[in-house]
C-alpha positions in Angstrom: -71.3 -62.2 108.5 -71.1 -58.9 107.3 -67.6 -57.0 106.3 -67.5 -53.4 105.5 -65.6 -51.9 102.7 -66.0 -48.5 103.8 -68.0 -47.1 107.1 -71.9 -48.1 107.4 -75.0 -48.0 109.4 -76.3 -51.3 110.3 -80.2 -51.1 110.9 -81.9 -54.0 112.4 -85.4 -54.2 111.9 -88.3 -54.4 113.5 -86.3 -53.0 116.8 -84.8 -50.1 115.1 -81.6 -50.6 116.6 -78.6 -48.9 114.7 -74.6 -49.9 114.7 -71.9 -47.7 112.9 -69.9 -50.4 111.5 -66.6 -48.9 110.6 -64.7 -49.3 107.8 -63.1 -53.2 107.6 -65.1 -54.6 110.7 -66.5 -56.7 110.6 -70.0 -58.5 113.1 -72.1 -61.7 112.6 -75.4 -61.9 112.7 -77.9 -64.8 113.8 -81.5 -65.1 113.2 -83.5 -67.3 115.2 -86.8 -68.0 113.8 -88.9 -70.9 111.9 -89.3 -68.9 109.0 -86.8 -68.0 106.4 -87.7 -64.6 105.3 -85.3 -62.4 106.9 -84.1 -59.8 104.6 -80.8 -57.8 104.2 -80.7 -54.7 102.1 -79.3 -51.9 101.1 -81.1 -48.2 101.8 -79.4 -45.4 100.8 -76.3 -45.6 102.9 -77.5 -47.8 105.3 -77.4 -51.6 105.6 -80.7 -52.6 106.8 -81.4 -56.5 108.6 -85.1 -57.3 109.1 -85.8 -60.1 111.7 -87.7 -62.8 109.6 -91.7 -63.0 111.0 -91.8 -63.9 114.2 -87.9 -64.4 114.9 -85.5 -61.8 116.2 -81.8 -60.9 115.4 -78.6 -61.2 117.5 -75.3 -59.8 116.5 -71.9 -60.1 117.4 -68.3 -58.0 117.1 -65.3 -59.9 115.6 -64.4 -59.9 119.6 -67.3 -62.1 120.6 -69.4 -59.2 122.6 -72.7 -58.9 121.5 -74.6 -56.2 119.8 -77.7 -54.6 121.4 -80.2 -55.0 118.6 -83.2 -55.1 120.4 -85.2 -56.7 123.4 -84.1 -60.2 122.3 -80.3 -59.6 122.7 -78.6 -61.4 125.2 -78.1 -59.9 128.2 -74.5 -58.7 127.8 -75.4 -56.5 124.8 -74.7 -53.0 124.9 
């Protein structure tokens, strides 16, 4: 899960996709792969998610609608 403290730029990685997370929201995130190298960072003022190799990201509001981050969302994202 991922709570701001203040607003943010969520940057998921490889796909590029970007979320303004606003100040106490809050989303989860999922990875789906075999490998466990996934990374989450902070760049300048943005919080950046990379995919671990050869898995993909999904993401989620508190609400339960799903973030588009990329070609592997599910099909509700937007």
């Amino acid at each position: 899960m991922i709570h701001a403290d203040r607003q943010v730029v969520v940057a998921f990685e490889p796909t590029a996709a970007e979320f303004s997370l606003l100040e106490n929201e809050m989303i989860t995130v999922e990875w789906f792969a075999e490998s466990e190298d996934g990374m989450v960072s902070m760049e300048g003022d943005n919080l950046v998610v990379s995919a671990p190799s050869g898995g993909y990201t999904r993401a989620w509001r508190r609400d339960g609608t799903e973030i588009y981050v990329g070609p592997e969302s599910g099909s509700e994202a937007s």
